[in-house]
C-alpha positions in Angstrom: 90.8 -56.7 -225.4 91.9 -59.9 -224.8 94.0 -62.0 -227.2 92.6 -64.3 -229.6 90.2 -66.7 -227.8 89.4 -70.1 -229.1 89.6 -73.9 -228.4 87.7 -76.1 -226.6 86.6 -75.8 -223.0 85.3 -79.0 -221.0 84.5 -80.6 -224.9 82.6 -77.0 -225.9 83.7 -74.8 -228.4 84.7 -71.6 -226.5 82.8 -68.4 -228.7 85.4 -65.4 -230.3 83.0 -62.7 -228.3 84.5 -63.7 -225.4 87.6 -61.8 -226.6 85.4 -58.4 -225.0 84.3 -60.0 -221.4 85.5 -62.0 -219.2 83.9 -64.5 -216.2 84.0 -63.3 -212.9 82.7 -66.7 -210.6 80.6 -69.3 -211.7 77.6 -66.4 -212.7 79.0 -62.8 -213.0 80.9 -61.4 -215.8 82.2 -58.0 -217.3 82.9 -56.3 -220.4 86.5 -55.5 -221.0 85.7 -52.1 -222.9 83.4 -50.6 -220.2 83.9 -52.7 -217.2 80.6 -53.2 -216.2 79.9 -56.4 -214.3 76.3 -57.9 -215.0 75.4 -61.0 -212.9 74.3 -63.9 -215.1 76.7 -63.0 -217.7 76.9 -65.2 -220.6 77.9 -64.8 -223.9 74.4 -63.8 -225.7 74.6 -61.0 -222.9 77.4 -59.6 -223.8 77.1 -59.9 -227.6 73.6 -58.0 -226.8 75.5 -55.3 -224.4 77.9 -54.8 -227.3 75.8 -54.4 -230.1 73.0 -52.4 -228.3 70.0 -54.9 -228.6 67.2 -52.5 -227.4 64.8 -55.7 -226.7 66.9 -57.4 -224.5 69.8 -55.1 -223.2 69.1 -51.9 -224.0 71.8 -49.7 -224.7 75.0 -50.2 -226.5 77.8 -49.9 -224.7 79.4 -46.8 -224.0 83.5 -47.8 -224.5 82.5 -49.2 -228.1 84.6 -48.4 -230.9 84.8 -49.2 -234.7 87.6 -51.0 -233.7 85.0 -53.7 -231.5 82.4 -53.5 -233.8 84.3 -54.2 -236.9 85.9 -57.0 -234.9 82.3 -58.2 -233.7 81.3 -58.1 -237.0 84.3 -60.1 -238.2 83.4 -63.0 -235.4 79.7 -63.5 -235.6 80.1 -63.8 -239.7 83.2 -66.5 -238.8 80.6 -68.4 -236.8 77.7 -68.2 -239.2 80.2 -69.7 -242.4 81.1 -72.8 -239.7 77.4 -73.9 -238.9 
């Protein structure tokens, strides 16, 4: 995991998920708990891989942990209060 993400990016608020993947190149990324690269990697993507979204990514990573889950959890209810 990285350290706490946040801030503003080109005038965009950079998302907390990004604290479990990291870019690689303008369209390629990978998780930081499995390593697995995926090409068009973007943040939806990688909440999905985390998670285990069946309809879009299919299944859930294999590193997770209550750990990243519990700290997902923590994140996507942060961002829901702010909108």
């Amino acid at each position: 995991m990285r350290p706490q993400i946040g801030g503003k990016v080109r005038g965009h608020q950079v998302s907390k998920v990004w604290e479990f993947g990291e870019r690689l190149g303008k369209d390629g990324g990978r998780c930081l708990a499995c390593h697995k690269k995926v090409k068009g990697f973007n943040v939806t993507k990688l909440q999905n891989h985390l998670q285990g979204s069946v309809k879009r990514q299919g299944t859930q990573c294999p590193a997770i942990n209550d750990y990243i889950l519990s700290r997902l959890e923590q994140i996507l209810k942060e961002m829901n209060e702010d909108q």
